[in-house]
N, C-alpha and C positions, 0 to 999 in steps of 0.2 A: 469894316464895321458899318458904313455908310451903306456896302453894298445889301447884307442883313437888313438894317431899319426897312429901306426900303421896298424888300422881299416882303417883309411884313406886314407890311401897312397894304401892300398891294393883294396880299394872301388874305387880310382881314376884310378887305374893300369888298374882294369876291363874295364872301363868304356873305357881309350886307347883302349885296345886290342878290343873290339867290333868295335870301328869306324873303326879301321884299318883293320877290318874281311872280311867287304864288303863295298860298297857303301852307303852311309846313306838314299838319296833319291832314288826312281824308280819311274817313271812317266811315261805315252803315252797318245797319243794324236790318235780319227780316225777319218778318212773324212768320213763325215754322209753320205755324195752322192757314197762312196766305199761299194762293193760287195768283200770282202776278200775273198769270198770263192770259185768266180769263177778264181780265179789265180792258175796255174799248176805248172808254170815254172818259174826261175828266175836265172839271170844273176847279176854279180858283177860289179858297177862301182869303181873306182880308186876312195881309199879313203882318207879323206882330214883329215892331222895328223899334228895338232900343239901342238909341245911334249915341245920346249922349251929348254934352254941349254943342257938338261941330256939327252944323247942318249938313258937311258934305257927305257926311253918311247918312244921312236919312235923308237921301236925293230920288226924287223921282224917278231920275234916270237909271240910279242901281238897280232901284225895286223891278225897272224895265228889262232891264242887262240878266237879273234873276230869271224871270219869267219866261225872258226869252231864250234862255240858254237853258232851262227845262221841260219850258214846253219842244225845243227840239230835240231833243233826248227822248222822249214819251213819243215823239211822233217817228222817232225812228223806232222805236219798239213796236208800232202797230196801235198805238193809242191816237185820240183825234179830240180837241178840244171840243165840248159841246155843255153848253152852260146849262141847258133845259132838263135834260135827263142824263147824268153824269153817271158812271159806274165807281170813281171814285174822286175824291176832293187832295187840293193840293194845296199845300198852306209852307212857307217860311217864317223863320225867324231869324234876326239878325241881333247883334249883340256889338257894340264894342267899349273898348276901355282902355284910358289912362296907362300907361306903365314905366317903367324908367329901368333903364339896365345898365349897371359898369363897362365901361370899355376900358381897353389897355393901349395905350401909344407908346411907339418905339421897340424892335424886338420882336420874340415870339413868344411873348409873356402867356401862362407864367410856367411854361412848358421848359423852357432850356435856361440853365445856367452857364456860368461863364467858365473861361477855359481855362488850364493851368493851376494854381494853386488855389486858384479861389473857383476852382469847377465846383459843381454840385447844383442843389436845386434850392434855389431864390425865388421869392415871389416876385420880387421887381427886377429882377438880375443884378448882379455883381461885378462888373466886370468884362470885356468880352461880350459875343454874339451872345444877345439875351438881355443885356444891361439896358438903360435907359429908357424902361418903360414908366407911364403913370398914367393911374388911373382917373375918368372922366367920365359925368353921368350926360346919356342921351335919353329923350323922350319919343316913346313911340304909341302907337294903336293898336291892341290885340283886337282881330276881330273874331265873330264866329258866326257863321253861317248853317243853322238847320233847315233842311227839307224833310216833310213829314209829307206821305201818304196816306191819304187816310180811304174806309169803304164808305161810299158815301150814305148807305143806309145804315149801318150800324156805329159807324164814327169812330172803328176799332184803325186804331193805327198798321199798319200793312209792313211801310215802310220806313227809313228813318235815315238821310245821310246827314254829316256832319262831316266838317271844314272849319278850322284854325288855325289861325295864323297872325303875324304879321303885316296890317296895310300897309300899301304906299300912301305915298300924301298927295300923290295925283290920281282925278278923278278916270281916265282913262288906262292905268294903271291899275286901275282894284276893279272895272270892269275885265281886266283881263285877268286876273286875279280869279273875279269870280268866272269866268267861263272855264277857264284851265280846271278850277276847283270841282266844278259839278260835270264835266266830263269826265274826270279819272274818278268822280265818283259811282257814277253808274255804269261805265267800263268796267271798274272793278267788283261791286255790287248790286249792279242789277244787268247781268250779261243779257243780251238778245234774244239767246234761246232759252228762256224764261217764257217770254212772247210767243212761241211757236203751239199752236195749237194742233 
């Protein structure tokens, strides 16, 4: 019995520590009528940060940890910052909020019931591996992160990734958070030979 609880609680711990790793989801969106590969240059527009009571989101450094983990992304495609004559504009937003979620203690709640007569399926368990779970509310931070592309003459959106998730509650932890996030985002859609002229 002993040996189960603590399968569990170790099987759940994991499962914490990955969401809080990086972002759960990564997503983009392109304008089918966009040419990504004829863009050289790009400028930063003021970006739009609703962090919510906790200043540590709307930190300086993030906004930096951003910028700079997309301006290297753009400069591996062939793109080159240039603020004067830009070919296209690059803007974020950020978002986060409040949430609370149930947890279960003890067991593999509320997936397996107990063994022998009183087997079957319990929400708290019954009995047996499974038994002695309860539930318990935790607080966390959804965050989400857009990067918008935009042409800088027409202000027609190009590009669009988006990232959601789960922060951590340390600040060097959601910088890595955000770097992981906006690499697999333009890995995945916005591949290299796009760039290739």
């Amino acid at each position: 019995m002993k040996k189960f609880v603590k399968m569990g609680s170790v099987f759940f711990g994991m499962i914490a520590l990955t969401v809080s790793a990086a972002f759960a989801q990564v997503s983009a969106g392109i304008n089918p009528a966009a040419d990504l590969g004829k863009y050289k240059t790009f400028a930063w527009l003021r970006p739009d940060v609703k962090a919510g009571p906790n200043p540590m989101y709307n930190s300086d450094l993030l906004s930096a940890t951003v910028k700079q983990s997309v301006g290297t992304e753009l400069l591996t495609r062939g793109m080159k910052e240039d603020e004067d004559a830009p070919d296209a504009l690059i803007q974020f937003h950020t978002y986060t909020q409040q949430q609370r979620r149930t947890n279960y203690s003890g067991g593999f709640y509320p997936y397996f019931g107990g063994w022998g007569r009183w087997g079957g399926f319990y929400p708290y368990g019954m009995m047996g591996w499974g038994g002695g779970g309860y539930p318990y509310q935790t607080q966390y931070t959804e965050g989400t992160l857009v990067i918008d592309i935009l042409d800088a003459k027409t202000k027609e959106v190009l590009w669009e990734g988006v990232a959601q998730g789960t922060l951590s509650g340390k600040i060097n932890r959601i910088q890595n958070q955000i770097n992981s996030s906006v690499r697999k985002m333009f890995t995945k859609y916005y591949p290299l030979k796009q760039t290739v002229s």
